[in-house]
Each structure stands twice: as structure tokens, then as C-alpha cells.
DOROLUM-758968 format. One record per residue (C-alpha): residue in one letter; residue number from 1; y, x, z. Coordinates in steps of 0.05 Angstrom, whole numbers. Each point is the difference from the previous one (the first is absolute). Example, Ala and Ser with C-alpha at 12.3 -4.5 7.8 and 13.67 -1.06 7.14 Angstrom:
2
residuo_num_north_east_up
a_1_-90_246_156
s_2_69_27_-13
# end
This chain:
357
residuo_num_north_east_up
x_1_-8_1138_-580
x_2_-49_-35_43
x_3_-69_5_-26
x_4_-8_-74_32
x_5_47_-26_-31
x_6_-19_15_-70
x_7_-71_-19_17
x_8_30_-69_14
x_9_35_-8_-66
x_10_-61_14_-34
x_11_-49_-46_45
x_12_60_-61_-16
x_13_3_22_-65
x_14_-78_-6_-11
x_15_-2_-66_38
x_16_52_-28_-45
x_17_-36_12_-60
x_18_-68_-24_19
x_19_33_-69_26
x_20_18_-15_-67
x_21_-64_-11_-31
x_22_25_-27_-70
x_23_-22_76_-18
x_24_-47_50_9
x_25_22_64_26
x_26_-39_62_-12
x_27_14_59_47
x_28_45_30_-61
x_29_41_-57_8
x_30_9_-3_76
x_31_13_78_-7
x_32_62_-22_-47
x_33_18_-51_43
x_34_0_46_68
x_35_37_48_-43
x_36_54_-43_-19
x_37_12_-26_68
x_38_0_72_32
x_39_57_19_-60
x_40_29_-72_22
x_41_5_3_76
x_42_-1_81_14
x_43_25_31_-63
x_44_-63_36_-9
x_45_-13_23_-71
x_46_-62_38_-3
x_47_-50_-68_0
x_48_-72_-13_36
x_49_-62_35_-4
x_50_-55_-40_-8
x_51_-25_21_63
x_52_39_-22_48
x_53_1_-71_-37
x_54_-77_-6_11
x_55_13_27_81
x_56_47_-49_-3
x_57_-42_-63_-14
x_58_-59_32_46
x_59_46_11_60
x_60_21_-68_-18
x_61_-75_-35_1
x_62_-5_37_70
x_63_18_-24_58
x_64_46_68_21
x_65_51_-41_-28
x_66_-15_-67_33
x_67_1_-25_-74
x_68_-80_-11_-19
x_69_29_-17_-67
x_70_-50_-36_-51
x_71_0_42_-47
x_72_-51_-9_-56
x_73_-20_39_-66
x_74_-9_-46_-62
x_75_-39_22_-59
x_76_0_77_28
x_77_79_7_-24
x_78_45_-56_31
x_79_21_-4_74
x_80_24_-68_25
x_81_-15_-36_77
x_82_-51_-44_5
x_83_33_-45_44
x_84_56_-31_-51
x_85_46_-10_71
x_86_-8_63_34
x_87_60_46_6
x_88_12_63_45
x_89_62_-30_17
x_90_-38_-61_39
x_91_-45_53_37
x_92_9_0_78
x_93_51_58_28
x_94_-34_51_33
x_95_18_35_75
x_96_31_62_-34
x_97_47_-41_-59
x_98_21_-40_63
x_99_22_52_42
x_100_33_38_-64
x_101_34_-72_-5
x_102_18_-13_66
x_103_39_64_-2
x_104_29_-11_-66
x_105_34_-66_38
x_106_32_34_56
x_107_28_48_-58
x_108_27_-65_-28
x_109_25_-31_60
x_110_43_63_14
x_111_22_4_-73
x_112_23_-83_-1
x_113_37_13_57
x_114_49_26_-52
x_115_58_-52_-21
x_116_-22_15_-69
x_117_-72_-12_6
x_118_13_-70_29
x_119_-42_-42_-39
x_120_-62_44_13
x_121_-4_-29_74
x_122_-42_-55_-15
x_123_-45_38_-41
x_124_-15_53_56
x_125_-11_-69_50
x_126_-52_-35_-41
x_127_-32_70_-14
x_128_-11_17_77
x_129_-19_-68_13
x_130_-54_4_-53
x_131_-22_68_17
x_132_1_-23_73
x_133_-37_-67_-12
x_134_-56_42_-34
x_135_-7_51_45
x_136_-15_-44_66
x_137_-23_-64_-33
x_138_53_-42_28
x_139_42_-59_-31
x_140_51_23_-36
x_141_75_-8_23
x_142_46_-13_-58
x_143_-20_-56_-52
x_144_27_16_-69
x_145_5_-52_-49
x_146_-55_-2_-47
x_147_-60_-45_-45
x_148_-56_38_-5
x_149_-19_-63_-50
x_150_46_19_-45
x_151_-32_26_-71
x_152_21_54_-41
x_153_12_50_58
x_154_-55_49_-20
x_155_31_13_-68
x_156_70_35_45
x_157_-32_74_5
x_158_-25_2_-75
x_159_81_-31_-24
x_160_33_52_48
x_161_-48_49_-47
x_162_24_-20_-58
x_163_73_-5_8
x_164_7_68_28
x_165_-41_30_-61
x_166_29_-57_-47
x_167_-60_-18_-24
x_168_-6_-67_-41
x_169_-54_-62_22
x_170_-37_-52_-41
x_171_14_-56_68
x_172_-43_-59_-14
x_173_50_-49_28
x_174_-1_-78_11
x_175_63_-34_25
x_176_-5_-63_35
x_177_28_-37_-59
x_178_-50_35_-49
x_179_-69_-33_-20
x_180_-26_67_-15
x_181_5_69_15
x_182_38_44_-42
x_183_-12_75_-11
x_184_71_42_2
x_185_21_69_-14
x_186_45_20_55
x_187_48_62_26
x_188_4_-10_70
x_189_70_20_33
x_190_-3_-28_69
x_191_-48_-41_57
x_192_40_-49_38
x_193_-15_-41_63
x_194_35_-69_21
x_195_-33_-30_56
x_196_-63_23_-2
x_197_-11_-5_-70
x_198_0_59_-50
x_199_27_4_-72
x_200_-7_44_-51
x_201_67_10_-42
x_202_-10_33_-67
x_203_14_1_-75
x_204_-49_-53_-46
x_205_-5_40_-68
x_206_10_-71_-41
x_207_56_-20_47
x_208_79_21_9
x_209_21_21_63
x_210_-35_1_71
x_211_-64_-39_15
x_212_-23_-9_68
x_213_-73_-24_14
x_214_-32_-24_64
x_215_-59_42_32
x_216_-33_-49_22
x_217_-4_-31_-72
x_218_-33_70_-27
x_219_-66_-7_-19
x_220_-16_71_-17
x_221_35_65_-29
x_222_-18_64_-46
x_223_37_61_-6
x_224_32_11_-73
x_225_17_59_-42
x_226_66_21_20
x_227_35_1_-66
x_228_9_-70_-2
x_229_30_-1_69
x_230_74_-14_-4
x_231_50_28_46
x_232_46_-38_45
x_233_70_17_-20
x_234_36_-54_32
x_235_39_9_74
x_236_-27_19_62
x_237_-55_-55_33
x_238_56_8_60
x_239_49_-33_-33
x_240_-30_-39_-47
x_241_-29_-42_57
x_242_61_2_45
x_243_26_-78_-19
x_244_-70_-22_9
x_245_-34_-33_51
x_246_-78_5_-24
x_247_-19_26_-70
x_248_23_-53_-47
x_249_55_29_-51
x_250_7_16_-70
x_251_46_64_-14
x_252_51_-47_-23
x_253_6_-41_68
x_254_66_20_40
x_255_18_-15_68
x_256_36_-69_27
x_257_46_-14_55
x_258_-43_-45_39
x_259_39_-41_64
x_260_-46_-24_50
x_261_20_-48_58
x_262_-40_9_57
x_263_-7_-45_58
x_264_17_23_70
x_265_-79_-1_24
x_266_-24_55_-56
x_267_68_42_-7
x_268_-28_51_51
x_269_-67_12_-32
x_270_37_5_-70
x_271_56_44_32
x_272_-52_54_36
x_273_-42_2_-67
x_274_28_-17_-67
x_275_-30_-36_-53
x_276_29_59_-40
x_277_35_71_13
x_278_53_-24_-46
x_279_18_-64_51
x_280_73_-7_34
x_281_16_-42_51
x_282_62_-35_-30
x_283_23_-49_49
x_284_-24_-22_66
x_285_20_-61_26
x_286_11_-35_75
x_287_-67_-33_-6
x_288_-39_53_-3
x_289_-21_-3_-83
x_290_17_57_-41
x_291_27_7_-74
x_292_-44_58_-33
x_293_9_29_-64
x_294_-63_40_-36
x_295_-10_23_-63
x_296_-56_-4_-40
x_297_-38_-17_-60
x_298_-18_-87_-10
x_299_-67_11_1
x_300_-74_-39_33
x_301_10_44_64
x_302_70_-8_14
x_303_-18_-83_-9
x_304_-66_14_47
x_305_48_38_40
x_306_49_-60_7
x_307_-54_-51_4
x_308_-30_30_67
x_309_58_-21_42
x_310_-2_-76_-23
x_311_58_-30_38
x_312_30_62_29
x_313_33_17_-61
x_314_44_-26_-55
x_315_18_37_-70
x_316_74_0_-14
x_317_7_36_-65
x_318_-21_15_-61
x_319_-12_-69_-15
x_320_-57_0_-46
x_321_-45_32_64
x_322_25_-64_44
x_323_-11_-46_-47
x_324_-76_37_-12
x_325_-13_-1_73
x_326_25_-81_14
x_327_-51_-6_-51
x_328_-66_33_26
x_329_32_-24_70
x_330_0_-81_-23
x_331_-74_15_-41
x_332_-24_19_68
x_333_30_-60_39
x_334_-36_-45_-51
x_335_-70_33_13
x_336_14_-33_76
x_337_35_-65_-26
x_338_-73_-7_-46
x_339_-35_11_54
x_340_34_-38_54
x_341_-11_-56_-57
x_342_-76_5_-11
x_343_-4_3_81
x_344_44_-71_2
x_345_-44_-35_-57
x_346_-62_25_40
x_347_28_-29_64
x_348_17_-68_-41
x_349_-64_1_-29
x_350_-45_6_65
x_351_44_-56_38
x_352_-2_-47_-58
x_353_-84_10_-5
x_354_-5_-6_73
x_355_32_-65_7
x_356_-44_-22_-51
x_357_-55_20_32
# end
């Protein structure tokens, strides 16, 4: 096993623990916690010494590693950074990690070449563009979508933690419709992205079913004891989402047959990517418009979904989702009929003064 390797794991592991500064760690308890990632990632039973945890956090206040990490001694017992925002994982990469990366890409470009490793080709393009940006300073070639004003993003490393050792949270949470935040004990199952945004799906321990909670609505997070964490017994995350476009469903939603008209203009872009993988082209007529069939859950994202294409398409079935979509469709034409209306009784109003003028 690669000595560098497991000198990673325990670096990440160490890092991860003095982020969350709800707690104080002694070096006992980042010894346990090293240990119990070690066991996790490497199958290795025999623990840490306390040794190499305290070469550890000196290589990691050095700069051998590039890190310079902050960290501090409180009270001659508790370790913690004294920058609240510093991570390793935000330190600059150095010449050798980029090399070692570099040739961990070709490795990857030769491996996606493989029919069956198809949807790693993007991956391997945005990681030689970075690598290549940062090695020459130049602008980088391939834009990814992305808000780097979006909240809630810094909280993603310490979930992925805790699913994968299934430990429980106290989230202090605050939904948009909430006046106050509200502290929840949580067993997280899975992290989620739709368009940029990232949701945390989970079990509530005073609700039924599946919750799912925005991150950018998390206000902070502690780790639990792991006997009240309860485990997901439900189906896979795979299938469970598969009639879903975004992240809205309870475990009893099902699946509709959805027909879509779509005008001749937009057919091709709906045709060459589909609004879902379930979609069929069901008819296409002599002027070009197409008769698609999806289906999927009636939720806020399929309506968002919808909504996006204005005039370019028309719902056909089930009826309650036309009906729900004339709706929002004829709220939004009266927003412009106000206005247009407020603009006319302005213009009335400034002729009438100026001929009285």
C-alpha cells in the first residue's frame, strides 16, 4: 500500500475534523478519528500511534506540503485552525501533485476511451483543462456551468463524511417559508445536484418518509452519536429518482404519462437532448412539431421545466398539469397587462397636465 496514500487519508481526515469547530478535539480524538478512517478507506485494523498524528499536523503547519495549515493549540489540550475558513483542500497545488496529476489524466483519457467508461470523458476534459490552465497561467478553455455565489457549498465534503460512515447531524435549517431556524436530527442518505444547486436528501427523526433540505438554507451542522442514526431501507437512490426531473418527490409520487406538443422551431433542441431519459418521440408531423411522450413525476421542476419554453410548447395530457400551467401562464400575462396599464394611465396623466400647463 502506498505510504502516500495513507498519509493523505490521515492529513483529510485531520482537516475534516478541525473545520468543524462545534468541538474541541484533543489529539486522542483525532487519533480515533484517523483510525477510523484508515479501517474505513484501507481496511487497516491495527489503529494510529500517536506519533505519527502529531508528524502529521507538523508536516502539515510546514510548508513541505504546500499546506502552512493554521494550526493552533488552545488551553495546552485542544487543536483547532485559527483561521475559521482555512482548509488544506483550498491550498494551491504544488509542481510535483501536478505532474502526478497530469499523468493520472492521460491514464484516464486512455481508460474513457472504453465504450463503457463513456461518461468519464468530460471529466478527464475539464481535469486537463484545469491542470493545464494552472500550470501556464492561461485562460482556461472549457466553461462549466457554475455560481460560485451559491451558499451551502462548503457543508458537501463534511455530508459526503457522514453518509458514508452514517453518522447522524443536528442541521440548523431555515427554509424560505420559515421565520426561524429550526434545529433537526438527520440520517443523511444522498447529496443531489439540479442546476447548480445542491440538496441534501435524508430521514427527519419526527417526520415519515424522505426529507430533502436545501444547502444553501443550512446554517450549520454537528456530528451525532450514531445510535440514533436510522438506516435507509427504502430502494436504490437510482431508481427512486428515475421519474423525476429535480428533487421534489415524496416516496408515494409515481410517474405520469406526460404529452408534450412541440413547435417546429424547438423540436430539434428537444429531440438532440431530452427533457427526460424516459421521453419518446410519438408522432412527428409535416410541419415540423413533434408529439413527445415523458414520464415523470407532477412536480415544481417538471412545471419550471415546461414554463421555460413559453410558447414553444403546449401540454396535452394529464389534464390537471394543463389546466395548472394555463394558469401560472395567464398570472404571468396579467403582470404585463398591469403594467402596460400603469404605463397608459402615466401617459394619460402627463398629456392631460401638459395641456394644462
Amino acid at each position: 500500500m502506498s505510504l502516500n496514500k495513507l498519509a493523505l487519508i490521515r492529513y483529510k481526515t485531520i482537516d475534516n475534523c478541525l473545520r468543524l469547530r462545534h468541538r474541541k478535539w484533543t489529539l486522542e480524538d483525532l487519533m480515533e478519528k484517523v483510525s477510523d478512517a484508515l479501517y474505513e478507506f484501507e481496511g487497516i485494523k491495527n489503529g494510529i500511534s500517536k506519533r505519527t498524528v502529531q508528524g502529521d499536523i507538523q508536516l502539515m503547519r510546514s510548508n513541505k506540503l504546500g499546506y502552512n495549515a493554521p494550526i493552533v493549540v488552545t488551553h495546552r489540550k485542544f487543536y483547532t485552525y485559527e483561521d475559521p475558513n482555512y482548509s488544506i483542500s483550498n491550498s494551491p497545488i504544488s509542481v510535483g501533485d501536478m505532474q502526478k496529476m497530469k499523468e493520472a489524466v492521460e491514464v484516464l483519457k486512455h481508460v474513457s476511451g472504453f465504450s463503457s467508461f463513456d461518461e468519464m470523458s468530460d471529466i478527464v476534459a475539464r481535469l486537463e483543462d484545469s491542470i493545464h490552465t494552472k500550470k501556464n497561467n492561461e485562460p482556461s478553455i472549457i466553461q462549466m456551468e457554475s455560481n460560485n455565489l451559491l451558499k451551502g457549498l462548503s457543508f458537501i465534503s463534511q455530508l459526503h463524511q457522514a453518509i458514508r460512515e452514517q453518522t447522524p447531524l443536528l442541521i440548523s435549517y431555515q427554509s424560505f417559508k420559515a421565520l426561524q431556524k429550526q434545529d433537526l436530527v438527520f440520517s443523511p442518505y444522498l447529496l443531489k445536484e439540479y442546476r447548480n444547486r445542491w440538496f441534501l436528501i435524508g430521514h427527519h427523526k419526527k417526520s415519515e418518509g424522505l426529507m430533502t433540505l436545501a444547502l444553501d438554507r443550512i446554517a450549520g451542522i454537528e456530528e451525532m452519536g450514531k445510535s440514533s442514526y436510522k438506516a435507509y431501507t427504502g430502494i436504490d437512490f437510482e431508481r427512486y429518482f428515475s421519474d423525476t426531473i429535480g428533487v421534489t418527490k415524496s416516496q408515494k409520487d409515481r410517474g405520469q404519462r406526460i404529452l408534450l406538443e412541440i413547435n417546429a422551431r424547438n423540436a430539434p433542441y428537444v429531440e438532440t437532448k431530452p427533457l427526460h431519459s424516459s421521453q419518446q418521440i410519438l408522432n412527428r408531423k409535416d410541419d415540423g412539431s413533434l408529439l413527445v411522450r415523458i414520464d415523470v413525476v407532477l412536480n415544481f421542476e417538471l412545471e419550471r421545466e415546461i414554463l421555460g419554453f413559453g410558447d414553444a410548447i403546449k401540454v396535452l395530457a394529464p389534464r390537471n398539469l394543463q389546466s395548472r400551467i394555463k394558469q401560472r401562464l395567464s398570472a404571468a400575462l396579467q403582470l404585463y397587462r398591469d403594467q402596460l396599464e400603469k404605463t397608459s394611465d402615466s401617459s394619460q396623466h402627463n398629456s392631460t397636465s401638459n395641456r394644462h400647463e
